[in-house]
N, C-alpha and C positions, 0 to 999 in steps of 0.2 A: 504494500500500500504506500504510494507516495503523496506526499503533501506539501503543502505551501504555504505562507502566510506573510502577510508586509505590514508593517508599522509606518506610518509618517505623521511628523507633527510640525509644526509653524513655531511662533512667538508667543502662543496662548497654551501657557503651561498648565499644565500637563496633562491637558487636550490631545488625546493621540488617536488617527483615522487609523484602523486597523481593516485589512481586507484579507478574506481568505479563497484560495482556487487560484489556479491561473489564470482565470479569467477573472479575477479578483471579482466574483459574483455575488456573495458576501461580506458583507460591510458592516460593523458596529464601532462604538465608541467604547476608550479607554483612558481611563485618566486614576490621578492620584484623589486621595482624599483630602478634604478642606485643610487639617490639619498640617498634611505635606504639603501644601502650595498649591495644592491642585482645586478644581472648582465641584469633584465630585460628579460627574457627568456621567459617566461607567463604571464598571467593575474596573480595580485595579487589574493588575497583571495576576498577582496570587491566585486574586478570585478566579478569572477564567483558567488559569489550570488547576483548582481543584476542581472546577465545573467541569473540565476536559477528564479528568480522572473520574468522576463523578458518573458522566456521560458514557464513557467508554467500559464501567464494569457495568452501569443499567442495559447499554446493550450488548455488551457479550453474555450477561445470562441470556438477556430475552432470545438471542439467536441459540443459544443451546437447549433452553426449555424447546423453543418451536421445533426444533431438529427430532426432541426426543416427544414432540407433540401433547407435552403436561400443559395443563391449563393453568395460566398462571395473567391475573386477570392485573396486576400491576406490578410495576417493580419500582422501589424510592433507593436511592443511593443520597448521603447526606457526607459529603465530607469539609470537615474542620481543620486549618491549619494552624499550627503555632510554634514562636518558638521555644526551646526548652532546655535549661543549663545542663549540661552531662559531663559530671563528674567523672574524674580519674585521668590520667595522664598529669602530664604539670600542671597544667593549669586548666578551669574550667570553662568549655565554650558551649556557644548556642547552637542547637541541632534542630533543624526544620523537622518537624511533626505531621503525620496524617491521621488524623483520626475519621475512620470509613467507617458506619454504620448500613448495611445491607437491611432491604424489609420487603417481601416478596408476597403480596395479594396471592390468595389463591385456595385450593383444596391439593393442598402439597404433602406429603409428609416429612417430618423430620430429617429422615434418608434427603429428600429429594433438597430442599433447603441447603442440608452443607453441601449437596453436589453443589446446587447453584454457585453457593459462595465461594467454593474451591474454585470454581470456573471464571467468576467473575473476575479473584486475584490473579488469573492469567491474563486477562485483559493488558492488549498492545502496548495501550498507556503506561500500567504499573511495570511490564516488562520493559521497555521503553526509560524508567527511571530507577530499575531493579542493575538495569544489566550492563553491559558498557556502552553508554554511546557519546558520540566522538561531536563534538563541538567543534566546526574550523570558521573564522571570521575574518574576511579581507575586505579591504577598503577597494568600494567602488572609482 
């Protein structure tokens, strides 16, 4: 699966046109919050990747319940980020946080529930942030 996405922003901090597709056919706003300078317009950046993580386990269950054709009449993914001091080494520093809550509508059973959630923690995304991926940035 390949993907794309572009940022551009002007003079009005921290006001940022985010488009996604190559065809940049998708458009939304992102900005900071009051606090940081920003006017509060959009979700930060955090937020739309925990919406992206969020997003991507609600529908890798729902593609696996369908496969296995369980009825499963909603599915809610809620995730929380923060940061959080971790102890040991020399000194203590701050380590980003997800907290994922899964909640799956339906006439499921138990059995079928942790498959979900097993399945869901495979999701692109969490792999994607599990696993190595390679950052390279050059100026245009």
């Amino acid at each position: 699966m390949n993907a794309s996405a572009s940022a551009t922003l002007g003079t009005q901090h921290y006001h940022t046109t985010c488009t996604i597709g190559p065809d940049g056919r998708h458009e939304f706003v992102c900005d900071a919050p009051i606090d940081l300078g920003g006017q509060d317009l959009g979700p930060t950046p955090v937020e739309i990747f925990c919406a992206s993580v969020a997003a991507c386990k609600a529908m890798t269950a729902r593609m696996y319940a369908d496969r296995k054709e369980w009825v499963v009449e909603g599915i809610s993914c809620r995730v929380a980020h923060d940061l959080r001091v971790q102890e040991g080494g020399p000194k203590p520093t701050k380590v980003a946080h997800l907290d994922i809550e899964l909640s799956f509508l339906g006439d499921l059973t138990d059995e079928q529930r942790a498959r979900l959630k097993e399945i869901a923690e495979r999701c692109p995304v969490q792999r994607m942030i599990e696993g190595d991926c390679i950052i390279t940035t050059t100026l245009a």
